[in-house]
Each structure stands twice: as C-alpha cells, then as structure tokens.
N, CA, C, O and CB atoms as a CASP TS submission, in Angstrom:
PFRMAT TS
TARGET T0000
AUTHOR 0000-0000-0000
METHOD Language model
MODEL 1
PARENT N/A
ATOM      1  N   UNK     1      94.939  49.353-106.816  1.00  0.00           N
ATOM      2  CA  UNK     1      95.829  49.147-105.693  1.00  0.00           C
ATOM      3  C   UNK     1      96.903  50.245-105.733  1.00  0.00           C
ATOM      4  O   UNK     1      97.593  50.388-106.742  1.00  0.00           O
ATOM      5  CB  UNK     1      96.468  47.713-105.733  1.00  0.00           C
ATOM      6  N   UNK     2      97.069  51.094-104.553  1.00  0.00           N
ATOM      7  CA  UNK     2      98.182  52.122-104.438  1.00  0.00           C
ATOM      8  C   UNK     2      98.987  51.208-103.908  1.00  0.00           C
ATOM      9  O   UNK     2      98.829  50.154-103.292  1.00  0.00           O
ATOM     10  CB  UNK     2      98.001  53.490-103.585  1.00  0.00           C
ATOM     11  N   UNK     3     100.537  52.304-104.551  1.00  0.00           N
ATOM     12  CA  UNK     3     101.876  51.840-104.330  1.00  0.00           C
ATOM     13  C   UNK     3     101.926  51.482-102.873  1.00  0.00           C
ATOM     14  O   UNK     3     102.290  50.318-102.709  1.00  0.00           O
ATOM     15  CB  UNK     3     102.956  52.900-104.725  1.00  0.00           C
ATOM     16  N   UNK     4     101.768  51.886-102.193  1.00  0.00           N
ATOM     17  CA  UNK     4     101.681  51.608-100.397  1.00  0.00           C
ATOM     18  C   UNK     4     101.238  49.774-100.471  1.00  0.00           C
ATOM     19  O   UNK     4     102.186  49.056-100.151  1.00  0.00           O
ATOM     20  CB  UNK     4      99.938  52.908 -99.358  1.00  0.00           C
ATOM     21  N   UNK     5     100.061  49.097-100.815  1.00  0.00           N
ATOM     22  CA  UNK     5      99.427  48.252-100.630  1.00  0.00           C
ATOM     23  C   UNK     5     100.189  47.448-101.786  1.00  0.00           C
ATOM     24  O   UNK     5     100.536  46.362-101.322  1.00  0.00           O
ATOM     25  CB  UNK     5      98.000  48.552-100.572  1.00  0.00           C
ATOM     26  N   UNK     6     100.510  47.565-102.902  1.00  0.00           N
ATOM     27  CA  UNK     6     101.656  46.866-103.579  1.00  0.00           C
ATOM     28  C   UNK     6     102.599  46.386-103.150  1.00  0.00           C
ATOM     29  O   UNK     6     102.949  45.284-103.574  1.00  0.00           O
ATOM     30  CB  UNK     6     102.161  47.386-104.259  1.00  0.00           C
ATOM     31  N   UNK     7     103.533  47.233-101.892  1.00  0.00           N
ATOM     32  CA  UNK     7     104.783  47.281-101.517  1.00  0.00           C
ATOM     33  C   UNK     7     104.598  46.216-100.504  1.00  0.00           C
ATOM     34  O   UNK     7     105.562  45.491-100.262  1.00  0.00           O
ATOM     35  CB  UNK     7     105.331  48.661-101.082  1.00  0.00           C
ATOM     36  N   UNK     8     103.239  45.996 -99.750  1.00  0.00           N
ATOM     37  CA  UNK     8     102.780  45.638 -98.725  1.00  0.00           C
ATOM     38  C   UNK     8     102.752  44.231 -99.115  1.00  0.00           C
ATOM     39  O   UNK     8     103.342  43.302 -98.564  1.00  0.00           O
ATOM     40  CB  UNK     8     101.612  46.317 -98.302  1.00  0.00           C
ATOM     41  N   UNK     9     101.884  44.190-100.279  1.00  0.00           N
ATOM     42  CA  UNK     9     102.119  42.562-100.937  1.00  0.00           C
ATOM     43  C   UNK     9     102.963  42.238-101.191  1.00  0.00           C
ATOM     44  O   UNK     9     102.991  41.053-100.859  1.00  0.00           O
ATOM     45  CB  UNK     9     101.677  42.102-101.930  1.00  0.00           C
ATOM     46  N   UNK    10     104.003  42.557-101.712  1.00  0.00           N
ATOM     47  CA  UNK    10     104.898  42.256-101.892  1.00  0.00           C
ATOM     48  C   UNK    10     106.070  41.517-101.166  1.00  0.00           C
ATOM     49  O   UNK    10     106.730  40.565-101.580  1.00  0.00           O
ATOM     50  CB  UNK    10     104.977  42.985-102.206  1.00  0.00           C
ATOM     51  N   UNK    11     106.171  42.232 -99.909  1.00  0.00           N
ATOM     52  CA  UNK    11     107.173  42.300 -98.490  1.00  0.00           C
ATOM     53  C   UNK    11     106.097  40.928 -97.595  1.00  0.00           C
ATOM     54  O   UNK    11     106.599  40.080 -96.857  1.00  0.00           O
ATOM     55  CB  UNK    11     107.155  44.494 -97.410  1.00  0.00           C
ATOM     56  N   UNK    12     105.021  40.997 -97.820  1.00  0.00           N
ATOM     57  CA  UNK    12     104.217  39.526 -96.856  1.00  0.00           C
ATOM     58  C   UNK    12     104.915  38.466 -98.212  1.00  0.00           C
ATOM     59  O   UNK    12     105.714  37.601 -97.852  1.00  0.00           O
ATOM     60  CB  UNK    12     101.625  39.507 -96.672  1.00  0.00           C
ATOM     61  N   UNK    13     104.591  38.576 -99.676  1.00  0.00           N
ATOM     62  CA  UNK    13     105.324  37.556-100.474  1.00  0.00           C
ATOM     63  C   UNK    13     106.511  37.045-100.127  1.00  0.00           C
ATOM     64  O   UNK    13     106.706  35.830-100.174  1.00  0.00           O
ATOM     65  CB  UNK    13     105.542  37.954-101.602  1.00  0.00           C
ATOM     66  N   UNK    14     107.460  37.925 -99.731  1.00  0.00           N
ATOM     67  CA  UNK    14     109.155  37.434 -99.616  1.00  0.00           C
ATOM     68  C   UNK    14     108.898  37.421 -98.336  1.00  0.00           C
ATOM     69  O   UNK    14     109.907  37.246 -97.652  1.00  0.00           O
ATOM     70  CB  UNK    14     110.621  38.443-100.158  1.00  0.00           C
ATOM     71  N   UNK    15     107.690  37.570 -97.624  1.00  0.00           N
ATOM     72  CA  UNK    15     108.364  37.209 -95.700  1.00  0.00           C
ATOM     73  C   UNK    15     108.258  35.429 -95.471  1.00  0.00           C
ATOM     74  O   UNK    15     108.018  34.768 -94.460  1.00  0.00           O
ATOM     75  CB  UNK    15     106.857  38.176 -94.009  1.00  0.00           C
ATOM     76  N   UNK    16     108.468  35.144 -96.474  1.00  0.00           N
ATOM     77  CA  UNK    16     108.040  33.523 -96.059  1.00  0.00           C
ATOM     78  C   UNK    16     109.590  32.786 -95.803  1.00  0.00           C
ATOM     79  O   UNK    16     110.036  33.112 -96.903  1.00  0.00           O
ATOM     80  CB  UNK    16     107.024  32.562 -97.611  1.00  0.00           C
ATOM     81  N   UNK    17     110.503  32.188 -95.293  1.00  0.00           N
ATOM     82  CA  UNK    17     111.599  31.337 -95.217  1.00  0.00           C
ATOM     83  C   UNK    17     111.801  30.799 -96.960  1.00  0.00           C
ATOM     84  O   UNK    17     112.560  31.125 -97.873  1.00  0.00           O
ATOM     85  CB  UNK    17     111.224  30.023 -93.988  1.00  0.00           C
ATOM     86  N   UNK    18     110.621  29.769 -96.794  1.00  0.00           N
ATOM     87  CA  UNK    18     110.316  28.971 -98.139  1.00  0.00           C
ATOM     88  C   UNK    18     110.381  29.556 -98.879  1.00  0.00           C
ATOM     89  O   UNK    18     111.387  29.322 -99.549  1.00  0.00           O
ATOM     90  CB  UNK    18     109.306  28.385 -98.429  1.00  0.00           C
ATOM     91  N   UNK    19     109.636  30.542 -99.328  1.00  0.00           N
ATOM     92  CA  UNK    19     109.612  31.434-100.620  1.00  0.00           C
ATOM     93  C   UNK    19     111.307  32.362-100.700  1.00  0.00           C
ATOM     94  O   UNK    19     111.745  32.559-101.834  1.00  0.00           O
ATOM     95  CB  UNK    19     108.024  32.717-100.416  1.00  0.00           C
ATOM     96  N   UNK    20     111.913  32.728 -99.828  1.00  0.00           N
ATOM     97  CA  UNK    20     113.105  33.268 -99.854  1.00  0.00           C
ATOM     98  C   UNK    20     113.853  32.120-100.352  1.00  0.00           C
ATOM     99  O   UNK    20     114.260  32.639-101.391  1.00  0.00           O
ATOM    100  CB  UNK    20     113.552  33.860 -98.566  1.00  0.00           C
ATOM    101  N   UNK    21     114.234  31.177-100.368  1.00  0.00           N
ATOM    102  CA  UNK    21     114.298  29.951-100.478  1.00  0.00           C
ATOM    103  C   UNK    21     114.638  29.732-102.074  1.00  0.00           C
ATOM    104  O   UNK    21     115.691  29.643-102.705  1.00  0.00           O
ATOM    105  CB  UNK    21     113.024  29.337 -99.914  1.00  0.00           C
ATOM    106  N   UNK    22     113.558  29.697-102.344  1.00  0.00           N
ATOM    107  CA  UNK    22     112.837  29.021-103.856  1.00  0.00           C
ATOM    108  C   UNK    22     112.958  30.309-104.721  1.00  0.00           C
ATOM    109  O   UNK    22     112.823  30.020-105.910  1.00  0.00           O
ATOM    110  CB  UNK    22     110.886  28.412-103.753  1.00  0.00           C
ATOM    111  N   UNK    23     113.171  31.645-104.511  1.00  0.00           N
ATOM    112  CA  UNK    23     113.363  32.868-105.232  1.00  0.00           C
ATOM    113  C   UNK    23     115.410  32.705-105.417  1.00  0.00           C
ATOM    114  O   UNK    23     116.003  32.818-106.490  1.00  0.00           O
ATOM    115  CB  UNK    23     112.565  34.490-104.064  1.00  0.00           C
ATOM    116  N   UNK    24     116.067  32.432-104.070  1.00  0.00           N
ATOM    117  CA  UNK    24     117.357  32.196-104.388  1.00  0.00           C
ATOM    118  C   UNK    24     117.925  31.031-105.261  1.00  0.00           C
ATOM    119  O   UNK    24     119.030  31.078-105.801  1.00  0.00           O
ATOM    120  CB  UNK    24     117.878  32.141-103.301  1.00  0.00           C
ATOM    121  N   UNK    25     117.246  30.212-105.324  1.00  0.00           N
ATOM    122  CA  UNK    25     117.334  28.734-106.321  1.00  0.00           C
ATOM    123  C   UNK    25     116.484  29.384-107.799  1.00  0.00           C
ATOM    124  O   UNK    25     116.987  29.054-108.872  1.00  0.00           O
ATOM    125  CB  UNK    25     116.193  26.973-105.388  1.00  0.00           C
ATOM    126  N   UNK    26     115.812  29.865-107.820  1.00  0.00           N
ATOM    127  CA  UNK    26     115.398  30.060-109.035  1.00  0.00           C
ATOM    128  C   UNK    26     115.869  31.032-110.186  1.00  0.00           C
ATOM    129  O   UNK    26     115.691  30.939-111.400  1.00  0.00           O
ATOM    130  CB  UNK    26     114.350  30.257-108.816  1.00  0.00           C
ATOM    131  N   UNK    27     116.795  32.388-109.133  1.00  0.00           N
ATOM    132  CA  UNK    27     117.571  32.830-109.314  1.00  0.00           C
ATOM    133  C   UNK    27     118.951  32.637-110.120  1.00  0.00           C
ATOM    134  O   UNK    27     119.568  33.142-111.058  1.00  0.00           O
ATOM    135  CB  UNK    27     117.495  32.966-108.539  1.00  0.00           C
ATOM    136  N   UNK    28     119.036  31.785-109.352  1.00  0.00           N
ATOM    137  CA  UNK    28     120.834  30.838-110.152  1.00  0.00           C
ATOM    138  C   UNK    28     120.200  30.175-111.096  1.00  0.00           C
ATOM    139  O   UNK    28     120.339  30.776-112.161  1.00  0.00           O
ATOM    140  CB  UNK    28     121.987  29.373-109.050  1.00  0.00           C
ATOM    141  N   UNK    29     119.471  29.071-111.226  1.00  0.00           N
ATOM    142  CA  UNK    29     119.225  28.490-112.586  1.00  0.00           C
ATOM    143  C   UNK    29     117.404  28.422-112.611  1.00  0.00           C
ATOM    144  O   UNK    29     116.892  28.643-111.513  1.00  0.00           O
ATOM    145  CB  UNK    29     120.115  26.758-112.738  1.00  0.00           C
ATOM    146  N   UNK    30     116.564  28.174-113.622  1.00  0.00           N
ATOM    147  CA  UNK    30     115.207  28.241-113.854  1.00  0.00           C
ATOM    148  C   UNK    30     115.043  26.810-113.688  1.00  0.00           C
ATOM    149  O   UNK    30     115.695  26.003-114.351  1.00  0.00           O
ATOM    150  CB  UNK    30     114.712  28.899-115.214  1.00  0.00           C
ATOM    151  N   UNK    31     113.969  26.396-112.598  1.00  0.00           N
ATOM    152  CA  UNK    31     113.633  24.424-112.763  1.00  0.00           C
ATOM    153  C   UNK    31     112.043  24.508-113.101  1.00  0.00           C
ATOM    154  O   UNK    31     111.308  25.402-113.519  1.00  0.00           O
ATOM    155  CB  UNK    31     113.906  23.171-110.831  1.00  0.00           C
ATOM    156  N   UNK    32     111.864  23.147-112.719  1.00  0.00           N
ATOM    157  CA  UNK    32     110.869  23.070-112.700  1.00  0.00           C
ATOM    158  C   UNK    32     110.291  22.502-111.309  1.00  0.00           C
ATOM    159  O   UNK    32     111.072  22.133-110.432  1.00  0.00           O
ATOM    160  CB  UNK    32     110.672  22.534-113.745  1.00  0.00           C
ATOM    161  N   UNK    33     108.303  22.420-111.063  1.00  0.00           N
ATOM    162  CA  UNK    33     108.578  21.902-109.874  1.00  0.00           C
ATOM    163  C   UNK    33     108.880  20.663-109.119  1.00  0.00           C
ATOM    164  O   UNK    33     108.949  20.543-107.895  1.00  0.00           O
ATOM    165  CB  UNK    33     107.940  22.190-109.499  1.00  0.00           C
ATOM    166  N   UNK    34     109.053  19.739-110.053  1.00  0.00           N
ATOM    167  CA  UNK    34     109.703  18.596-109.432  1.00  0.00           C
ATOM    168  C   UNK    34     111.438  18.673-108.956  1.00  0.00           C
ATOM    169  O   UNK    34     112.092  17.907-108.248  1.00  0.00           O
ATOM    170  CB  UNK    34     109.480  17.458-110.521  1.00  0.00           C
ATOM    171  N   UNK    35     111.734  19.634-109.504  1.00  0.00           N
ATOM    172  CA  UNK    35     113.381  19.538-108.895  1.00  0.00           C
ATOM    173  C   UNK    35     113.219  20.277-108.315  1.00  0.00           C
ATOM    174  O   UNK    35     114.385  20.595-108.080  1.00  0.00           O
ATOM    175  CB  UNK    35     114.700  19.698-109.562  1.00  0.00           C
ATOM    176  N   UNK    36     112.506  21.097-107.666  1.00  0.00           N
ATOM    177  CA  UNK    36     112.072  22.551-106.430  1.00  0.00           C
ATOM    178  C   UNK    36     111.276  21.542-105.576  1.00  0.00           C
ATOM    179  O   UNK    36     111.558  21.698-104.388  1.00  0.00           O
ATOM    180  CB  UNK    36     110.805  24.281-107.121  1.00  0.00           C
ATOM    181  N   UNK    37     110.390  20.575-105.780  1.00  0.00           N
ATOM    182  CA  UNK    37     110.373  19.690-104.542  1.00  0.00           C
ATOM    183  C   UNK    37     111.364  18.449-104.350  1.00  0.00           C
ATOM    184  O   UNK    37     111.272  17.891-103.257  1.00  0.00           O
ATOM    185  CB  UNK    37     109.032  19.140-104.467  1.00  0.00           C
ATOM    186  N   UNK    38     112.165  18.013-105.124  1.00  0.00           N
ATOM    187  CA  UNK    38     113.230  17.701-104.658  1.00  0.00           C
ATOM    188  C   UNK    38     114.158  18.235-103.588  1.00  0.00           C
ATOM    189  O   UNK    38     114.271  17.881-102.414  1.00  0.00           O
ATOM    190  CB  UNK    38     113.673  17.648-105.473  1.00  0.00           C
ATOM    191  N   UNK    39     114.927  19.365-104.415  1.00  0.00           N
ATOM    192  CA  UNK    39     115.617  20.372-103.485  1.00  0.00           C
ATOM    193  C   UNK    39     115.088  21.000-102.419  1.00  0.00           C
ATOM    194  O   UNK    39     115.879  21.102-101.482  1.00  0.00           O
ATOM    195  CB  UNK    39     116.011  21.320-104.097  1.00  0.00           C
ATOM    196  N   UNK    40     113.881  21.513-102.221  1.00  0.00           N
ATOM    197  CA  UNK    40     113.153  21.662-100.937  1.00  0.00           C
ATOM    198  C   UNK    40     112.543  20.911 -99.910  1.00  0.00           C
ATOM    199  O   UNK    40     112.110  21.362 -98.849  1.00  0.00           O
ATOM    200  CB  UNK    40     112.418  22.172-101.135  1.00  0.00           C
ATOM    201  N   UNK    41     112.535  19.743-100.287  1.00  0.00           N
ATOM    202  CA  UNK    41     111.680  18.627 -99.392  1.00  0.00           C
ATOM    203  C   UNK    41     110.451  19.105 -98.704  1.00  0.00           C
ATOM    204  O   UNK    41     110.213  18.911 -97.512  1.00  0.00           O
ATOM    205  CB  UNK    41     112.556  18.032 -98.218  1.00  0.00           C
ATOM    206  N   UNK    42     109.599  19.819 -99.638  1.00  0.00           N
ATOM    207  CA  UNK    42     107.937  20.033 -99.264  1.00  0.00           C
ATOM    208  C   UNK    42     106.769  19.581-100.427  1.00  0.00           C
ATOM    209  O   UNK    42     106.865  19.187-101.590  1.00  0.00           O
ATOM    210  CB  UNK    42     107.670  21.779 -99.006  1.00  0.00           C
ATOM    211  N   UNK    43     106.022  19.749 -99.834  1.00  0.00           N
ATOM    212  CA  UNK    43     105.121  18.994-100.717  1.00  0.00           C
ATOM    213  C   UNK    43     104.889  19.766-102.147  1.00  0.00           C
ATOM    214  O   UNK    43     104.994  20.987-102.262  1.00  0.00           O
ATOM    215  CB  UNK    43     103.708  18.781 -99.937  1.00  0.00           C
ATOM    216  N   UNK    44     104.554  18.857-103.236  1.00  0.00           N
ATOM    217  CA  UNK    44     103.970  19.287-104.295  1.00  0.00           C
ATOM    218  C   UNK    44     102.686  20.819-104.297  1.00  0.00           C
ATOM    219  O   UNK    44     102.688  21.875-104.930  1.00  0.00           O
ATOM    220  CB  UNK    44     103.388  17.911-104.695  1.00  0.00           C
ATOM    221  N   UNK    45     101.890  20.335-103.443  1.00  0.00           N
ATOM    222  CA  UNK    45     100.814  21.235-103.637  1.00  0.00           C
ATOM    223  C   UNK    45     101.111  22.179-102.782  1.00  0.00           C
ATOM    224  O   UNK    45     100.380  23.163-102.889  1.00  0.00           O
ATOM    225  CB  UNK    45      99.487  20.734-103.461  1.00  0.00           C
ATOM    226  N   UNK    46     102.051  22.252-101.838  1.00  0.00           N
ATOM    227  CA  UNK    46     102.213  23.434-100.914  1.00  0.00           C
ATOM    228  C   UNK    46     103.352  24.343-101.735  1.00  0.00           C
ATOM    229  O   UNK    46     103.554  25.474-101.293  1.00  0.00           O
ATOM    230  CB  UNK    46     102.744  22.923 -99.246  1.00  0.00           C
ATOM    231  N   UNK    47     103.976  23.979-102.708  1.00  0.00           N
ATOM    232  CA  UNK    47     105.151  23.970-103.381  1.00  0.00           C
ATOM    233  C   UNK    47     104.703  25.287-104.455  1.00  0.00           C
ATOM    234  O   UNK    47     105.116  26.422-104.697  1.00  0.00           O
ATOM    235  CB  UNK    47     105.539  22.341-104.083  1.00  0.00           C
ATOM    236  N   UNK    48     103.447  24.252-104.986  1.00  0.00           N
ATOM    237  CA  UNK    48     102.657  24.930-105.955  1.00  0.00           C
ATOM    238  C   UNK    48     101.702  26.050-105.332  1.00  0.00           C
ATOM    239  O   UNK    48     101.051  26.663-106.177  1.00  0.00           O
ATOM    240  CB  UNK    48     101.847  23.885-106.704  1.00  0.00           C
ATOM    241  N   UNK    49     101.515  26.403-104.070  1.00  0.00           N
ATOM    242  CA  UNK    49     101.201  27.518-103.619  1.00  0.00           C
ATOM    243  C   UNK    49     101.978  28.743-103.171  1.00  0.00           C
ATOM    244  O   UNK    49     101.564  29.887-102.989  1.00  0.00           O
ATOM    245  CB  UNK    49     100.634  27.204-102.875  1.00  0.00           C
ATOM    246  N   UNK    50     103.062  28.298-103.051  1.00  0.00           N
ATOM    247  CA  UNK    50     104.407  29.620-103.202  1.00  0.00           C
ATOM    248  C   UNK    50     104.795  29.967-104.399  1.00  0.00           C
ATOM    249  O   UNK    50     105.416  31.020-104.545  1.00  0.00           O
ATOM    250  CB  UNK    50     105.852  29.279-102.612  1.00  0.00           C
ATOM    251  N   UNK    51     104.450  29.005-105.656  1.00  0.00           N
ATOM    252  CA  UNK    51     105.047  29.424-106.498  1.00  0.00           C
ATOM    253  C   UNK    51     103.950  30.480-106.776  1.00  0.00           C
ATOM    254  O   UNK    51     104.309  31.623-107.058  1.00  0.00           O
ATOM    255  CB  UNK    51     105.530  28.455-107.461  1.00  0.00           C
ATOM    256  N   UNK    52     102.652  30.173-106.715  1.00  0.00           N
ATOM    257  CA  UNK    52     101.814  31.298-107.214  1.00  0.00           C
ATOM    258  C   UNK    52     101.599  32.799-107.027  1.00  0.00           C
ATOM    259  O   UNK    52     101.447  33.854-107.644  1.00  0.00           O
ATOM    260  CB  UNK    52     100.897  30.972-107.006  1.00  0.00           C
ATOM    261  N   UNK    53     101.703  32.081-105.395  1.00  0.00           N
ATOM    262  CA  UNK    53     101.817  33.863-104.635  1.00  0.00           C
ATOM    263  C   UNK    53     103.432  34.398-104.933  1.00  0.00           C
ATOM    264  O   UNK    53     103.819  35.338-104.239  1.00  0.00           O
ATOM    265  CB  UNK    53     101.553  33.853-102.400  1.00  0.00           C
ATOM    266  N   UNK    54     104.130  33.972-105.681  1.00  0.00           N
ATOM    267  CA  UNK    54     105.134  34.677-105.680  1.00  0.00           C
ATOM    268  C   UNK    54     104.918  35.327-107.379  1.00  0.00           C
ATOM    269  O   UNK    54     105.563  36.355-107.588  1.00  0.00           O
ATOM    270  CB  UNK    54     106.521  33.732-105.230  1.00  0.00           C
ATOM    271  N   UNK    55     104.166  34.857-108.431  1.00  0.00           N
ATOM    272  CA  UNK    55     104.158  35.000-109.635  1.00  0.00           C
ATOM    273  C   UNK    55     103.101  35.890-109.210  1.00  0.00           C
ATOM    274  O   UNK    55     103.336  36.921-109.841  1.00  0.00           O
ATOM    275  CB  UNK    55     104.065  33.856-110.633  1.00  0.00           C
ATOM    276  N   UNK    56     101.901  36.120-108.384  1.00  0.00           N
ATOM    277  CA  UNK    56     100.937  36.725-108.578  1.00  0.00           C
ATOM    278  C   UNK    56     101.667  37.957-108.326  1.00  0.00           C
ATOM    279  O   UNK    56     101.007  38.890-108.783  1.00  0.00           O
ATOM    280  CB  UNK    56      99.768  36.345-107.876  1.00  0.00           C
ATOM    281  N   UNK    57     103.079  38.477-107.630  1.00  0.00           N
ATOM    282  CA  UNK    57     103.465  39.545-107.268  1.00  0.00           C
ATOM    283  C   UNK    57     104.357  40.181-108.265  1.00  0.00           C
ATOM    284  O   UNK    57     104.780  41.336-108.238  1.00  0.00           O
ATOM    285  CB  UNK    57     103.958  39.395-106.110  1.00  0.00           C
ATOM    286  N   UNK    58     104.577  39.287-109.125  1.00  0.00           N
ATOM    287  CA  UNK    58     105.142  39.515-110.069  1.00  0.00           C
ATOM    288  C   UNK    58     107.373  39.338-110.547  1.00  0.00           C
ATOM    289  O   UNK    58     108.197  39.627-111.414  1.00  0.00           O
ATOM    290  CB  UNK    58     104.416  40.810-109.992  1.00  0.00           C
ATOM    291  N   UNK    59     107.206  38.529-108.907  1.00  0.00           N
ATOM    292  CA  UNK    59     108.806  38.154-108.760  1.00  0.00           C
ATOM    293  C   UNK    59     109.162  37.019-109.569  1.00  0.00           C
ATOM    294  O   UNK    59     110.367  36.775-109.622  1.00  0.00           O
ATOM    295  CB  UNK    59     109.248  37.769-107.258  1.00  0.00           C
ATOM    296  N   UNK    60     108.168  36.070-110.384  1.00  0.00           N
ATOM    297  CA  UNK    60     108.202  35.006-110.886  1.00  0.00           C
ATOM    298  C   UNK    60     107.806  34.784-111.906  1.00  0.00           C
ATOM    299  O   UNK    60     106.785  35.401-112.208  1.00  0.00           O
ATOM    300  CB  UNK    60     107.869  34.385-110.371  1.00  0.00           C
ATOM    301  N   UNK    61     108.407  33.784-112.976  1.00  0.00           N
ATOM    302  CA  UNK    61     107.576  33.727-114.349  1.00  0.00           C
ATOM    303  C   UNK    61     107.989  32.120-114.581  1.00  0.00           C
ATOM    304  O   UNK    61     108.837  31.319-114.187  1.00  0.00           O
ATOM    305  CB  UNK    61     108.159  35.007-115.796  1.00  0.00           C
ATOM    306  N   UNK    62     106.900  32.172-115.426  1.00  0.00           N
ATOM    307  CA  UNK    62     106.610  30.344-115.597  1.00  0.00           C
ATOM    308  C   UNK    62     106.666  30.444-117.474  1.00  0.00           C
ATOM    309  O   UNK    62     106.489  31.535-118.015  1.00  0.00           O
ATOM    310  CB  UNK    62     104.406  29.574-114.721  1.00  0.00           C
ATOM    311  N   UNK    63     106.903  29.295-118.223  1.00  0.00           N
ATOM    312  CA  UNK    63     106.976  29.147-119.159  1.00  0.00           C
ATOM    313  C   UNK    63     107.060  27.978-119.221  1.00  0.00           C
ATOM    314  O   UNK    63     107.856  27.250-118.628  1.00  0.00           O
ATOM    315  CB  UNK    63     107.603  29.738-119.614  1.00  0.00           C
ATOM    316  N   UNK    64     105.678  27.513-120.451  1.00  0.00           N
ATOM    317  CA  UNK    64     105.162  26.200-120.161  1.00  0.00           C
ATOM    318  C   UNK    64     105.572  25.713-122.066  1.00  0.00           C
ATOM    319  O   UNK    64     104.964  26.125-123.054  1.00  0.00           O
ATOM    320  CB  UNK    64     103.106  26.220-119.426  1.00  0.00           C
ATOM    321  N   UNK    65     106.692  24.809-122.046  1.00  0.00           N
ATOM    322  CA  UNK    65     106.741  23.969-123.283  1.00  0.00           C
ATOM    323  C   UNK    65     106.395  22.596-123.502  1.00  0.00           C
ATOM    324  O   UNK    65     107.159  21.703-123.867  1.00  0.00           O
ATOM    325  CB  UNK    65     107.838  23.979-123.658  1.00  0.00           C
ATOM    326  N   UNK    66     105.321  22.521-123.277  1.00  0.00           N
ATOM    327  CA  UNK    66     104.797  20.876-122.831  1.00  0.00           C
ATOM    328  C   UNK    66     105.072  21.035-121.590  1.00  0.00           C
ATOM    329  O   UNK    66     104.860  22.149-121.110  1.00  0.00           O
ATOM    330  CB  UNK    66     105.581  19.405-123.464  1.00  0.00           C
ATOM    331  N   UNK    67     105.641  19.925-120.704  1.00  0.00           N
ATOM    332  CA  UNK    67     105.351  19.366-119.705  1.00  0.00           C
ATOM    333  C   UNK    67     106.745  19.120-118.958  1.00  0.00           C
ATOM    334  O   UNK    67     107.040  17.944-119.171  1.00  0.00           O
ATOM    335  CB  UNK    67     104.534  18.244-120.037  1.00  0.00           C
ATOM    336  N   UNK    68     107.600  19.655-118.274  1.00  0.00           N
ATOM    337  CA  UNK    68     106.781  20.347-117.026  1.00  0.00           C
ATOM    338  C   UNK    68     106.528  21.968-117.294  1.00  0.00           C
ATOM    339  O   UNK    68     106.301  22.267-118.467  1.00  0.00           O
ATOM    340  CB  UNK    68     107.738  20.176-115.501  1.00  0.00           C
ATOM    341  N   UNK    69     106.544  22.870-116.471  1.00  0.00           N
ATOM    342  CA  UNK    69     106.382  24.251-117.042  1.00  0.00           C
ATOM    343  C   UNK    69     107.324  24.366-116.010  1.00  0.00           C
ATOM    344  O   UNK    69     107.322  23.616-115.034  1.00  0.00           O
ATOM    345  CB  UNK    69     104.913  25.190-117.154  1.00  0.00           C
ATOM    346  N   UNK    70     108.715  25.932-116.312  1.00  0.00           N
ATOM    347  CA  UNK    70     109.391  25.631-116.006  1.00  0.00           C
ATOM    348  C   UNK    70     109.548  27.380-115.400  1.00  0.00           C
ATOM    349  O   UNK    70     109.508  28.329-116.183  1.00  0.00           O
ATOM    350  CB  UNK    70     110.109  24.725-116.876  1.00  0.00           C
ATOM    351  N   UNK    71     109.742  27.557-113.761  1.00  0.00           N
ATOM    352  CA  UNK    71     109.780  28.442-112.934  1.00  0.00           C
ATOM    353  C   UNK    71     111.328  29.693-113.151  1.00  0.00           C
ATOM    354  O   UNK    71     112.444  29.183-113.249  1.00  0.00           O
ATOM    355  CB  UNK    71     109.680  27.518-111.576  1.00  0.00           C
ATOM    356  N   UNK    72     111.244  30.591-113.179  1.00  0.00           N
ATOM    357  CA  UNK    72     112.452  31.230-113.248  1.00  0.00           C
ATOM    358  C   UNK    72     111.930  33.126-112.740  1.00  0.00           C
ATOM    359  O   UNK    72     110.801  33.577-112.930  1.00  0.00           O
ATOM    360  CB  UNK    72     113.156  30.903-115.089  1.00  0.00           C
ATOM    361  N   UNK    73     112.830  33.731-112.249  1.00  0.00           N
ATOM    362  CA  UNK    73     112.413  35.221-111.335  1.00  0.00           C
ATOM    363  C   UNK    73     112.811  35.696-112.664  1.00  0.00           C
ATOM    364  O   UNK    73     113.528  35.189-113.526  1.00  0.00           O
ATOM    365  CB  UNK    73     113.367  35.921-109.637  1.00  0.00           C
ATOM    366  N   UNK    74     112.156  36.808-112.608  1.00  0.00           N
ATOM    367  CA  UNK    74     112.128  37.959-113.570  1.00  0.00           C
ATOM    368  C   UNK    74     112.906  38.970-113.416  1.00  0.00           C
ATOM    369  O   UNK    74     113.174  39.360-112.280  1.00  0.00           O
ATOM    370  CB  UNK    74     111.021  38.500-113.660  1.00  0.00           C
ATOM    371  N   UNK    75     113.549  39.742-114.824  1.00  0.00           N
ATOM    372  CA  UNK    75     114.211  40.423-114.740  1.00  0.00           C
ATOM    373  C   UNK    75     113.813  41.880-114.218  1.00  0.00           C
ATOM    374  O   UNK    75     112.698  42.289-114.540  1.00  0.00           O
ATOM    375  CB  UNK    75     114.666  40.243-115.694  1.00  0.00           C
ATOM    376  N   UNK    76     114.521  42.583-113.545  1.00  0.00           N
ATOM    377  CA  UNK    76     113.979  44.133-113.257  1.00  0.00           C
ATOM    378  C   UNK    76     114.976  44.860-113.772  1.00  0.00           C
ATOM    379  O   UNK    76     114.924  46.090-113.741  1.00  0.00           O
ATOM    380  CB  UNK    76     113.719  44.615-111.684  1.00  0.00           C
TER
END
C-alpha cells in the first residue's frame, strides 16, 4: 500500500462522527467497551466495529488483562 492509499484509509477512518467521537474519549482516559457503550449509546457490536477499523489504521490500541480488554489511541 502507497502512502497516497494509507492517507486515504486513514481520513475515510476518522470521517465517521462516531469514530471522532470515541478517538476524543479515548484520548482523555483509556476504557473499555462497556463504558464506550455506555457513554455513546450505540450498540455493542456496532461499537466493536469502530473500534476495529480504527485499530486496523493504527490510531488505536487495545490491551487485554483478562477481561475486559481495554481501548486507548496511540502515541505518535
């Protein structure tokens, strides 16, 4: 994948409301996703599909100590 088509994924990742959203909350403190569907009022599994496409881009990191696994943005 060239930088062009990276940049591209990237910019459709953050064009979402929701995902802008859940990157500014995750930002200030790291949760998990039951307090990200709390605070967001959307569903679990739709919840769990932003979080992915946002980790698959690499804006997100998960760290799993038992149960729950717990969402937080990465440093640049």
């Amino acid at each position: 994948m060239n930088k062009d088509e990276l940049s591209a994924k990237l910019l459709r990742a953050v064009g979402h409301p929701l995902r802008l959203r859940i990157i500014k909350i995750l930002h200030e403190s790291p949760s998990c996703v039951n307090d990200l569907h709390r605070t967001l009022k959307c569903s679990p599994p739709n919840l769990s599909q932003h979080l992915r496409i946002l980790s698959e881009v690499g804006i997100l990191e998960s760290k799993k100590t038992g149960f729950p696994i717990i969402y937080k943005t990465k440093k640049i």
